[in-house]
N, C-alpha and C positions, 0 to 999 in steps of 0.2 A: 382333681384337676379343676382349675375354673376357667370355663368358657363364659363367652359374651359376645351377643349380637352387635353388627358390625354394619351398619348401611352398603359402607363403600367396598365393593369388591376388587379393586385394584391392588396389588401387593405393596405399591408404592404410590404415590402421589409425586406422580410427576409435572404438574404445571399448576397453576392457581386454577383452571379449568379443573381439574380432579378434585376441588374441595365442593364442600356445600356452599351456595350461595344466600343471601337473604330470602328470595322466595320460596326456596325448598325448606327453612325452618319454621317450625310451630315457635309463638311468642313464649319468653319464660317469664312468667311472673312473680317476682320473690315473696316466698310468704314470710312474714314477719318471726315466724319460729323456728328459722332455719337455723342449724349451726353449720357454716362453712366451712372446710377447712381448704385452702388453696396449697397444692404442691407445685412449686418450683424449681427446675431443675440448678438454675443459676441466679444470681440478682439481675433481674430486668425482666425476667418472663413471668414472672406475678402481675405487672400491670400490663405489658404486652398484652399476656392472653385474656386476664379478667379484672382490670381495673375500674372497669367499669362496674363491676360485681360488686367492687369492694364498694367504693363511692356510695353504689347505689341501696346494697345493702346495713352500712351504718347509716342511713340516713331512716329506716326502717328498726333501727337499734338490733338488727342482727347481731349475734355471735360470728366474730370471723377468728381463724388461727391462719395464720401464713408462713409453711414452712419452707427455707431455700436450703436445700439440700448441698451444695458445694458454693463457694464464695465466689465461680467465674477466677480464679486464680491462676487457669494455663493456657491464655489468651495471650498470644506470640502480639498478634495485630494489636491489643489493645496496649501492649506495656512499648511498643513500638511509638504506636502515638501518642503515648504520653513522655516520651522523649526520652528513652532509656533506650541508647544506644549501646550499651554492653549488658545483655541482659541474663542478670546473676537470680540465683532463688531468693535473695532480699528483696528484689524487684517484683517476683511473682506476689514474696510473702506480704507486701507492699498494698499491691493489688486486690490482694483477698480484702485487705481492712479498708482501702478505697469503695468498693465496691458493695462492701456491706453498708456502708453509708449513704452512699447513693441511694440504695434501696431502702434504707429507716426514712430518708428525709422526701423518697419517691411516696412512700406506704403513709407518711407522718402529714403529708399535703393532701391526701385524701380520706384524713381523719384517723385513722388507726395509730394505737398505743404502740409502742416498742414495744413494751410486755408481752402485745402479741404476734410479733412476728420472734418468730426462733430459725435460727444461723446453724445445719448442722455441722457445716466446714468440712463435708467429705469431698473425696478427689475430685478436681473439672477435672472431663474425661479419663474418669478412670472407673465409674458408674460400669458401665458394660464388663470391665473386669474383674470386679466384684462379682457381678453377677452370676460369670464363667467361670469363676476359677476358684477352688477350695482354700483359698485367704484365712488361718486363725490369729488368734492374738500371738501366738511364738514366734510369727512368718508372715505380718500382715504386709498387705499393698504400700507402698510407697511412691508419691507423688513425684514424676521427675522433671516437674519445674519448683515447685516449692521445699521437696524433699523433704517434706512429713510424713511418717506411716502412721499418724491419730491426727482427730481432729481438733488439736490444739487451738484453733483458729475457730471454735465452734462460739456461739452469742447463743445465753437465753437455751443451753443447749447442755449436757454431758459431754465432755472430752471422753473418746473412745477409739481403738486400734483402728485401722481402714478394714474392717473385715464385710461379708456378706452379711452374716450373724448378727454383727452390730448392728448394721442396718435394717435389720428386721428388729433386734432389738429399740430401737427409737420409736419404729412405726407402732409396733403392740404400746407401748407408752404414752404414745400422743394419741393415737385412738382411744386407749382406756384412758385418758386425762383430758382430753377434749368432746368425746365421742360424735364425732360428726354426723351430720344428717345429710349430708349435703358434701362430697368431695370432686374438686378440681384438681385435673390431672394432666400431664402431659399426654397425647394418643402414642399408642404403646405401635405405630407405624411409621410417627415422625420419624426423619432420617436423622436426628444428632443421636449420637448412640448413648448421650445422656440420658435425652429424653425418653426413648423409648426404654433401656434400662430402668428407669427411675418407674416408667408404666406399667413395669414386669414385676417391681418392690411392691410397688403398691396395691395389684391385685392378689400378689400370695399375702400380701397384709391382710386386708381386706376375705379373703379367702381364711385365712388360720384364725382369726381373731374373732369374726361374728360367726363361721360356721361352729368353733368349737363354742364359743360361748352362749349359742341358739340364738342369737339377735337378728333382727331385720339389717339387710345390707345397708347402706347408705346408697344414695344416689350417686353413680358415679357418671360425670363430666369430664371428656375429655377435649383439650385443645392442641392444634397443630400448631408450630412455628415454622418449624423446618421442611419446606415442600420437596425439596431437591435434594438428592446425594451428594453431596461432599465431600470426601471421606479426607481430603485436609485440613479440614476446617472439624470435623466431626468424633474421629477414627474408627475404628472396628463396631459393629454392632455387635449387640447383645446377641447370642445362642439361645434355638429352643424357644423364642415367644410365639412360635406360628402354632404350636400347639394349642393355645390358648382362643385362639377363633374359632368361631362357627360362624360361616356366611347365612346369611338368612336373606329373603325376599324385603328390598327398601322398604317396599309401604309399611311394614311393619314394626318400623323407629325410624323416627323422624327426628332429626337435631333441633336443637333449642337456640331459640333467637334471646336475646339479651338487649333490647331496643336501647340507643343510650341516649336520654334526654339532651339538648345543648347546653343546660349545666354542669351535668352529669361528663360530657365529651368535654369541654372545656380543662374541667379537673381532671381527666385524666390524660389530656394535655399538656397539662402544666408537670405533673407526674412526670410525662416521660423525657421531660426534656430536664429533671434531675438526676439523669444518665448520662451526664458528657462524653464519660471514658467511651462509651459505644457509640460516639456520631458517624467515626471511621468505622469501626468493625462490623457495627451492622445496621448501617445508612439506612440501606434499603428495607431491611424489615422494620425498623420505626417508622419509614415515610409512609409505607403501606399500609401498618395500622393505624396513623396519622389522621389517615384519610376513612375510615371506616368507621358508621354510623352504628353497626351494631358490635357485638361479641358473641358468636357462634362455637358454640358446644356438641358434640356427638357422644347421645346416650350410651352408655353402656351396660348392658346388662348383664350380670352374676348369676352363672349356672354351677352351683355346690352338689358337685357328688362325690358322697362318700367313701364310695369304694379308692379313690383315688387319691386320696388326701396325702397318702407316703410317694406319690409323684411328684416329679417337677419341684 
Protein backbone atom coordinates (compact mmCIF):
# COMPACT_ATOMS: atom_id res chain seq x y z
CA UNK A 1 0.00 0.00 0.00
CA UNK A 2 1.17 3.49 -0.44
CA UNK A 3 0.59 6.11 2.09
CA UNK A 4 1.38 9.87 2.16
CA UNK A 5 1.49 12.65 4.47
CA UNK A 6 -1.29 14.89 4.07
CA UNK A 7 -1.28 18.55 5.90
CA UNK A 8 -4.88 19.15 5.41
CA UNK A 9 -7.17 17.08 7.52
CA UNK A 10 -10.52 17.93 6.26
CA UNK A 11 -12.12 15.03 4.07
CA UNK A 12 -12.97 17.64 1.64
CA UNK A 13 -12.24 21.15 0.78
CA UNK A 14 -14.92 22.96 1.18
CA UNK A 15 -14.39 26.67 0.57
CA UNK A 16 -11.20 28.61 -0.70
CA UNK A 17 -10.65 28.99 3.25
CA UNK A 18 -9.69 25.07 3.51
CA UNK A 19 -6.82 25.54 1.08
CA UNK A 20 -3.38 26.66 1.94
CA UNK A 21 -2.65 30.07 1.51
CA UNK A 22 0.65 32.12 0.58
CA UNK A 23 1.87 32.51 4.06
CA UNK A 24 1.45 29.08 5.04
CA UNK A 25 3.94 27.85 2.02
CA UNK A 26 7.89 27.50 2.17
CA UNK A 27 9.15 29.23 -1.22
CA UNK A 28 10.01 26.50 -4.06
CA UNK A 29 13.00 27.04 -5.79
CA UNK A 30 13.62 25.24 -9.18
CA UNK A 31 16.75 23.68 -9.53
CA UNK A 32 18.06 23.58 -12.76
CA UNK A 33 18.28 19.58 -12.93
CA UNK A 34 14.84 18.94 -12.41
CA UNK A 35 12.97 16.78 -14.66
CA UNK A 36 9.25 17.69 -14.48
CA UNK A 37 6.66 15.79 -15.43
CA UNK A 38 3.12 17.69 -15.22
CA UNK A 39 -0.04 15.38 -15.03
CA UNK A 40 -3.24 16.80 -16.28
CA UNK A 41 -6.36 15.62 -15.98
CA UNK A 42 -7.84 17.60 -19.04
CA UNK A 43 -6.49 20.33 -21.40
CA UNK A 44 -6.43 23.69 -19.34
CA UNK A 45 -5.33 22.30 -16.04
CA UNK A 46 -1.63 22.12 -16.98
CA UNK A 47 -1.47 25.88 -16.98
CA UNK A 48 -4.32 26.39 -14.42
CA UNK A 49 -2.31 24.48 -11.84
CA UNK A 50 1.39 25.04 -12.90
CA UNK A 51 2.02 27.28 -15.63
CA UNK A 52 3.83 29.05 -14.18
CA UNK A 53 6.26 25.96 -13.53
CA UNK A 54 6.48 25.45 -16.96
CA UNK A 55 7.40 29.20 -18.00
CA UNK A 56 9.61 29.36 -15.18
CA UNK A 57 11.28 26.16 -15.53
CA UNK A 58 12.36 26.35 -19.51
CA UNK A 59 13.64 29.47 -18.88
CA UNK A 60 16.14 27.44 -16.47
CA UNK A 61 16.49 24.88 -19.47
CA UNK A 62 14.54 22.24 -17.43
CA UNK A 63 13.32 18.98 -18.79
CA UNK A 64 9.49 19.27 -18.73
CA UNK A 65 6.99 16.24 -20.01
CA UNK A 66 3.18 17.32 -20.00
CA UNK A 67 0.84 14.65 -20.03
CA UNK A 68 -3.20 15.42 -20.42
CA UNK A 69 -4.80 12.41 -19.81
CA UNK A 70 -8.43 12.82 -21.57
CA UNK A 71 -9.06 15.57 -24.23
CA UNK A 72 -11.89 17.39 -21.91
CA UNK A 73 -14.30 15.77 -24.57
CA UNK A 74 -17.68 15.39 -22.38
CA UNK A 75 -18.23 18.87 -21.53
CA UNK A 76 -22.13 19.35 -22.19
CA UNK A 77 -21.56 23.41 -21.18
CA UNK A 78 -18.61 23.72 -23.35
CA UNK A 79 -20.05 22.08 -26.90
CA UNK A 80 -23.12 24.27 -25.82
CA UNK A 81 -21.24 27.45 -26.15
CA UNK A 82 -19.74 26.82 -28.84
CA UNK A 83 -23.05 26.60 -30.57
CA UNK A 84 -23.94 23.07 -30.98
CA UNK A 85 -27.40 23.08 -30.49
CA UNK A 86 -28.05 19.30 -31.21
CA UNK A 87 -25.38 17.71 -29.62
CA UNK A 88 -24.24 14.54 -31.49
CA UNK A 89 -20.79 12.35 -30.58
CA UNK A 90 -19.14 14.29 -33.73
CA UNK A 91 -19.58 17.21 -31.58
CA UNK A 92 -18.03 15.83 -28.51
CA UNK A 93 -15.46 14.05 -31.11
CA UNK A 94 -15.00 17.70 -32.44
CA UNK A 95 -14.24 18.87 -28.99
CA UNK A 96 -11.46 16.38 -28.09
CA UNK A 97 -9.36 17.94 -31.24
CA UNK A 98 -10.51 21.61 -30.46
CA UNK A 99 -9.20 21.23 -27.20
CA UNK A 100 -6.15 19.68 -27.77
CA UNK A 101 -5.13 22.66 -29.52
CA UNK A 102 -5.82 25.06 -27.29
CA UNK A 103 -3.55 23.41 -24.98
CA UNK A 104 -0.41 22.90 -27.74
CA UNK A 105 -0.79 26.64 -28.76
CA UNK A 106 -1.54 27.46 -24.45
CA UNK A 107 1.95 25.06 -23.73
CA UNK A 108 3.65 26.49 -27.26
CA UNK A 109 3.21 30.35 -25.81
CA UNK A 110 5.06 29.43 -22.82
CA UNK A 111 7.96 27.87 -24.70
CA UNK A 112 7.37 24.09 -24.73
CA UNK A 113 7.78 21.77 -27.98
CA UNK A 114 4.84 19.76 -28.99
CA UNK A 115 6.95 16.88 -28.82
CA UNK A 116 6.61 17.26 -25.44
CA UNK A 117 3.36 17.47 -24.43
CA UNK A 118 1.67 13.86 -25.12
CA UNK A 119 -2.49 13.69 -25.48
CA UNK A 120 -3.40 10.25 -23.92
CA UNK A 121 -7.29 10.60 -25.24
CA UNK A 122 -8.71 8.59 -22.31
CA UNK A 123 -12.47 9.01 -21.18
CA UNK A 124 -13.49 12.91 -19.73
CA UNK A 125 -15.11 11.38 -16.80
CA UNK A 126 -14.85 8.24 -17.11
CA UNK A 127 -11.30 8.13 -15.07
CA UNK A 128 -13.08 7.15 -11.70
CA UNK A 129 -14.62 4.11 -13.72
CA UNK A 130 -11.65 2.88 -14.69
CA UNK A 131 -10.40 2.97 -11.70
CA UNK A 132 -13.69 1.01 -10.05
CA UNK A 133 -14.49 -1.32 -12.30
CA UNK A 134 -12.52 -4.56 -13.78
CA UNK A 135 -12.56 -2.77 -17.64
CA UNK A 136 -10.27 -5.53 -20.16
CA UNK A 137 -9.57 -5.21 -23.60
CA UNK A 138 -12.69 -7.84 -24.75
CA UNK A 139 -15.17 -5.41 -22.66
CA UNK A 140 -13.41 -2.12 -22.41
CA UNK A 141 -15.17 1.45 -21.04
CA UNK A 142 -16.78 3.29 -23.59
CA UNK A 143 -17.15 6.98 -23.71
CA UNK A 144 -21.00 8.07 -23.83
CA UNK A 145 -20.54 11.36 -25.45
CA UNK A 146 -17.88 10.51 -28.04
CA UNK A 147 -18.47 6.66 -27.97
CA UNK A 148 -14.95 5.36 -28.21
CA UNK A 149 -13.96 2.32 -26.08
CA UNK A 150 -9.83 3.35 -27.21
CA UNK A 151 -8.19 6.08 -27.28
CA UNK A 152 -8.17 6.77 -30.88
CA UNK A 153 -7.97 10.42 -30.23
CA UNK A 154 -4.59 9.89 -28.30
CA UNK A 155 -1.42 12.80 -29.79
CA UNK A 156 2.14 11.96 -29.21
CA UNK A 157 0.57 9.00 -27.42
CA UNK A 158 -0.32 4.85 -28.14
CA UNK A 159 -3.89 4.10 -29.22
CA UNK A 160 -5.13 1.73 -26.52
CA UNK A 161 -8.68 0.07 -25.09
CA UNK A 162 -10.27 2.36 -22.34
CA UNK A 163 -9.03 -0.23 -19.70
CA UNK A 164 -7.49 0.40 -16.04
CA UNK A 165 -4.57 -1.83 -17.15
CA UNK A 166 -3.74 0.40 -19.94
CA UNK A 167 -3.69 3.17 -18.00
CA UNK A 168 -1.12 1.80 -15.81
CA UNK A 169 0.41 0.57 -18.76
CA UNK A 170 1.18 4.36 -20.11
CA UNK A 171 2.31 5.50 -16.78
CA UNK A 172 5.20 2.48 -16.26
CA UNK A 173 6.17 3.90 -20.03
CA UNK A 174 6.40 7.59 -19.49
CA UNK A 175 8.00 7.01 -16.05
CA UNK A 176 10.68 4.51 -17.62
CA UNK A 177 10.93 7.18 -20.78
CA UNK A 178 10.98 10.26 -19.01
CA UNK A 179 11.95 9.33 -15.51
CA UNK A 180 10.94 12.25 -13.52
CA UNK A 181 12.39 13.97 -10.53
CA UNK A 182 9.92 16.06 -10.00
CA UNK A 183 5.96 15.01 -10.56
CA UNK A 184 2.77 17.43 -10.72
CA UNK A 185 -0.36 15.96 -9.76
CA UNK A 186 -3.76 16.51 -9.34
CA UNK A 187 -4.67 16.13 -5.09
CA UNK A 188 -5.99 12.85 -4.91
CA UNK A 189 -9.11 14.90 -2.66
CA UNK A 190 -10.10 17.37 -5.45
CA UNK A 191 -13.66 16.94 -5.92
CA UNK A 192 -13.79 16.28 -10.04
CA UNK A 193 -13.66 12.48 -9.97
CA UNK A 194 -11.21 12.99 -12.73
CA UNK A 195 -8.85 14.34 -10.76
CA UNK A 196 -8.72 12.51 -7.97
CA UNK A 197 -9.01 9.14 -10.06
CA UNK A 198 -6.14 10.23 -12.18
CA UNK A 199 -4.17 11.02 -8.22
CA UNK A 200 -4.97 7.34 -7.37
CA UNK A 201 -3.23 6.17 -11.16
CA UNK A 202 -0.57 7.83 -10.44
CA UNK A 203 0.50 6.93 -6.78
CA UNK A 204 0.08 2.98 -7.57
CA UNK A 205 2.30 4.30 -10.71
CA UNK A 206 4.71 5.78 -8.77
CA UNK A 207 4.31 2.91 -6.02
CA UNK A 208 4.75 -0.23 -8.64
CA UNK A 209 7.51 1.32 -10.75
CA UNK A 210 10.21 2.77 -8.24
CA UNK A 211 9.33 0.33 -5.36
CA UNK A 212 9.81 -2.59 -7.65
CA UNK A 213 12.63 -1.14 -9.47
CA UNK A 214 14.60 0.08 -5.94
CA UNK A 215 14.66 3.77 -7.12
CA UNK A 216 14.32 6.94 -5.08
CA UNK A 217 10.54 8.16 -5.44
CA UNK A 218 10.21 11.39 -7.17
CA UNK A 219 8.77 14.30 -5.58
CA UNK A 220 5.41 14.32 -5.70
CA UNK A 221 3.38 17.73 -6.02
CA UNK A 222 -0.04 17.97 -5.77
CA UNK A 223 -2.54 20.82 -6.95
CA UNK A 224 -6.15 21.47 -6.34
CA UNK A 225 -8.73 22.86 -8.91
CA UNK A 226 -11.87 21.73 -7.82
CA UNK A 227 -12.66 23.00 -4.13
CA UNK A 228 -16.49 22.22 -4.12
CA UNK A 229 -18.59 19.06 -4.82
CA UNK A 230 -20.33 18.94 -7.96
CA UNK A 231 -21.29 15.98 -8.71
CA UNK A 232 -23.08 17.40 -12.20
CA UNK A 233 -20.33 18.88 -13.36
CA UNK A 234 -18.02 16.06 -11.96
CA UNK A 235 -19.76 12.54 -11.53
CA UNK A 236 -19.12 9.67 -9.19
CA UNK A 237 -15.88 9.54 -7.41
CA UNK A 238 -13.32 7.23 -7.47
CA UNK A 239 -13.53 4.03 -4.61
CA UNK A 240 -11.02 2.94 -2.03
CA UNK A 241 -8.46 6.20 -2.16
CA UNK A 242 -9.10 6.95 1.61
CA UNK A 243 -6.89 4.08 2.31
CA UNK A 244 -4.12 5.68 0.86
CA UNK A 245 -3.83 8.58 3.82
CA UNK A 246 -2.11 8.89 6.78
CA UNK A 247 -2.90 12.20 8.61
CA UNK A 248 0.12 13.54 10.30
CA UNK A 249 0.77 16.72 12.48
CA UNK A 250 0.94 20.22 9.71
CA UNK A 251 4.09 21.29 11.03
CA UNK A 252 5.57 18.45 9.56
CA UNK A 253 4.95 19.39 5.59
CA UNK A 254 4.64 22.38 4.54
CA UNK A 255 3.39 23.18 0.82
CA UNK A 256 5.51 24.82 -1.64
CA UNK A 257 5.14 28.34 -2.98
CA UNK A 258 6.02 28.81 -6.63
CA UNK A 259 6.45 32.80 -6.44
CA UNK A 260 5.71 34.02 -10.17
CA UNK A 261 7.67 36.77 -11.35
CA UNK A 262 5.46 39.69 -13.48
CA UNK A 263 6.90 38.21 -16.63
CA UNK A 264 6.67 34.96 -15.73
CA UNK A 265 2.47 35.89 -14.57
CA UNK A 266 2.05 37.78 -17.62
CA UNK A 267 2.96 34.54 -19.79
CA UNK A 268 0.87 32.59 -18.24
CA UNK A 269 -1.76 34.94 -18.83
CA UNK A 270 -1.55 35.11 -22.05
CA UNK A 271 -1.62 31.00 -21.83
CA UNK A 272 -4.67 30.97 -20.42
CA UNK A 273 -6.66 33.05 -22.32
CA UNK A 274 -5.66 30.41 -25.34
CA UNK A 275 -8.63 28.59 -23.74
CA UNK A 276 -11.68 30.29 -25.23
CA UNK A 277 -13.91 27.13 -25.34
CA UNK A 278 -13.66 27.41 -21.25
CA UNK A 279 -14.67 31.35 -20.74
CA UNK A 280 -18.31 29.96 -20.03
CA UNK A 281 -17.63 26.51 -18.53
CA UNK A 282 -15.21 27.72 -16.10
CA UNK A 283 -15.24 31.54 -15.82
CA UNK A 284 -14.66 31.47 -12.43
CA UNK A 285 -11.83 29.19 -11.94
CA UNK A 286 -9.74 31.15 -14.72
CA UNK A 287 -10.63 34.50 -12.99
CA UNK A 288 -9.43 33.24 -9.79
CA UNK A 289 -6.24 32.02 -11.06
CA UNK A 290 -6.19 35.09 -13.04
CA UNK A 291 -5.58 36.95 -10.05
CA UNK A 292 -2.91 34.84 -8.18
CA UNK A 293 0.70 35.81 -7.74
CA UNK A 294 1.93 32.51 -6.80
CA UNK A 295 1.33 28.51 -7.66
CA UNK A 296 0.87 26.40 -4.52
CA UNK A 297 1.68 22.82 -4.27
CA UNK A 298 1.03 20.12 -1.37
CA UNK A 299 3.93 17.87 -0.68
CA UNK A 300 3.33 14.56 -0.79
CA UNK A 301 5.07 11.95 0.61
CA UNK A 302 5.45 8.00 -0.42
CA UNK A 303 5.26 5.43 2.25
CA UNK A 304 6.41 1.85 0.37
CA UNK A 305 5.46 -1.20 2.22
CA UNK A 306 6.08 -4.16 1.18
CA UNK A 307 4.03 -6.58 2.68
CA UNK A 308 1.26 -4.71 0.89
CA UNK A 309 2.14 -4.36 -2.61
CA UNK A 310 -0.77 -7.18 -3.83
CA UNK A 311 -3.29 -4.48 -2.14
CA UNK A 312 -5.26 -1.90 -3.75
Amino acid sequence: MLKFHNKHKTARASSASTRPQADDALPWELDPHERIMILAPHPDDEVLAAGGVIATALKLRNQIRVVVVTNGDASYATALSQGSHFITRKNFQHQAVMRQQESLKALSSLGLNAHHIHFWGFPDRGLASLWNAPWDNGDPYRSSTTGYNSSIQALNSPVLHFTGANLDELFRNELLEFYPTTVIMPHPRDNHSDHSALAGFTLRAVRDYYYQAHLPSPKLLAYWIWQTDIPFLTGAQPDNLAHTYLEVDPAKIVDQRLRLSPEIREQKMYALRCYPSQKIPAGKIFHAVSKKTCEIFTVLQPTFEARNLAGA
